[in-house]
N, C-alpha and C positions, 0 to 999 in steps of 0.2 A: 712416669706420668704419661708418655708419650702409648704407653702402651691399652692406657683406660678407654679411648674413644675407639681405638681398633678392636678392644674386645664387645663394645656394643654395633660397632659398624658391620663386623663381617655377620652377625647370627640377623641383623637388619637385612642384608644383603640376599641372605638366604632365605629369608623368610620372603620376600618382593620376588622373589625367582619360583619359588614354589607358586605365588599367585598368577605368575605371568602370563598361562594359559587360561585361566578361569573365565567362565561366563556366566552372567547371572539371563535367567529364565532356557526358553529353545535353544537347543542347537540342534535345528533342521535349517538348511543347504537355504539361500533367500528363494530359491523357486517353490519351495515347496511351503504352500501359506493355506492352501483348501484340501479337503477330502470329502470323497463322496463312500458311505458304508453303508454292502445291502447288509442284510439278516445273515448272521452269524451262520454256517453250517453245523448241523448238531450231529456229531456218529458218538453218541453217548443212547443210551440205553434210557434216559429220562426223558420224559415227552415235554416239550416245548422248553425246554429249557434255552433252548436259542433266542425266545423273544424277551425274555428276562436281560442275559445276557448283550444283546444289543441298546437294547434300550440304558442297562447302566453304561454301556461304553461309551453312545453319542450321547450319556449327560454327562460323561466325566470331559470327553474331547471340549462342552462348551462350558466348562466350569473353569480347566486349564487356560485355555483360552490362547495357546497359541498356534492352533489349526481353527479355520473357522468350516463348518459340514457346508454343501456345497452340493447341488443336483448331479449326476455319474457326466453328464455332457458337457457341466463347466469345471468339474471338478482338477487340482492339480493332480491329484494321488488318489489310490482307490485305496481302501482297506480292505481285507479278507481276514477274517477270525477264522478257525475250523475247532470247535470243542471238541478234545479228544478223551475225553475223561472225564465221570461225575463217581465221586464215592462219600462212603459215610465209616468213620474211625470212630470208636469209642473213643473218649478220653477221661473220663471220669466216672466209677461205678456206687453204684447204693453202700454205704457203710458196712462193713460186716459181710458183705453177697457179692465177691468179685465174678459171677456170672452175671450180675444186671446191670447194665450202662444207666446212667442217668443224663448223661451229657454226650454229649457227639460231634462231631469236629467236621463241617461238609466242605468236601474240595471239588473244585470245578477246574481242570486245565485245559488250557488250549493253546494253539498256537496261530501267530498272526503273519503275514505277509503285508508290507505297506510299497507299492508300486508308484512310479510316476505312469498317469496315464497317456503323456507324451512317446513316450517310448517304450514303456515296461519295464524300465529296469529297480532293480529294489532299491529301495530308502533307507527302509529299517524290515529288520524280521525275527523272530524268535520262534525254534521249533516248541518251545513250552513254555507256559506260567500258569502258576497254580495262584488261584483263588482261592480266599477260606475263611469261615465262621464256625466259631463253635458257639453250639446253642443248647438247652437243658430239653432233656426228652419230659415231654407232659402231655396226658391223654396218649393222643394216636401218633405214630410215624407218620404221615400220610400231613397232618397239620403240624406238626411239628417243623415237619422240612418244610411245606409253605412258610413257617415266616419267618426261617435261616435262609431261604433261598435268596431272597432280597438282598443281607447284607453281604454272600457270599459274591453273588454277583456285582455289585459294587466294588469289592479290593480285586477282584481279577480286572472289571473295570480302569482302575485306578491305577492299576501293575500295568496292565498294556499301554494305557498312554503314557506315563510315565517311561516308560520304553523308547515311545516313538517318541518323544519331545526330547529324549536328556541321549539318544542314540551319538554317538561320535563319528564324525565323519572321517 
């Protein structure tokens, strides 16, 4: 008998030890509460794709909400994006015609630097994260990738901060 409450006590025990470290929302350093982020730099071969790209980043940074954007002169941290990478994957072909895509998978990667602008030294960084939407090819390429570009840019969005906010110190 003596033995029933030990067999619930020790897997209890272990399971509160697994938790021990956890935190619910940021774990960014308490200094670091603002960011200031210019325009993305694009070495991608797609023209403007850097103003897409920004824009979903600083709507994901105030959606999260645990950096708040900030002027580059008050700010605590700068961000730097560099997109090094835009392409287009089939993923899905016409029935019967494995030469025609129907469907197309578009990735955007890039890589980000998050500095303190006290000193310079990094916060968080990542040499890559890939971004991506697949979307059905209709009419033209040209319109097609207009309105995948959106969602594409949003989960790379969403993958960067998610970076910067859940980073370990």
């Amino acid at each position: 008998m003596n033995r029933l409450p030990a067999l619930f006590l020790i897997p209890a025990l272990m399971l509160a030890a697994g938790c021990a470290n956890y935190r619910l929302g940021s774990t960014l350093p308490p200094d670091v509460r603002t960011v200031y982020m210019p325009t993305c730099l694009n070495q991608t071969d797609e023209p403007l794709l850097e103003l897409d790209v920004t824009q979903a980043i600083l709507s994901q940074i105030q959606m999260d909400g645990s950096l708040r954007l900030a002027p580059e002169d008050t700010a605590d941290t700068w961000l730097q994006v560099t997109l090094i990478q835009f392409w287009l994957d089939p993923v899905a072909y016409v029935s019967g015609d494995s030469a025609t895509a129907n469907q197309y998978r578009m990735s955007i990667r890039a890589s980000f630097v998050l500095r303190r602008r006290s000193n310079g030294s990094v916060v968080a960084e990542s040499p890559g994260l890939t971004g991506w939407f697949d979307f059905d090819f209709t009419g033209d390429m040209t319109s097609s990738k207009a309105v995948a570009l959106r969602p594409a840019a949003e989960d790379l969005g969403r993958r960067i901060v998610n970076a910067i906010v859940q980073t370990w110190p």
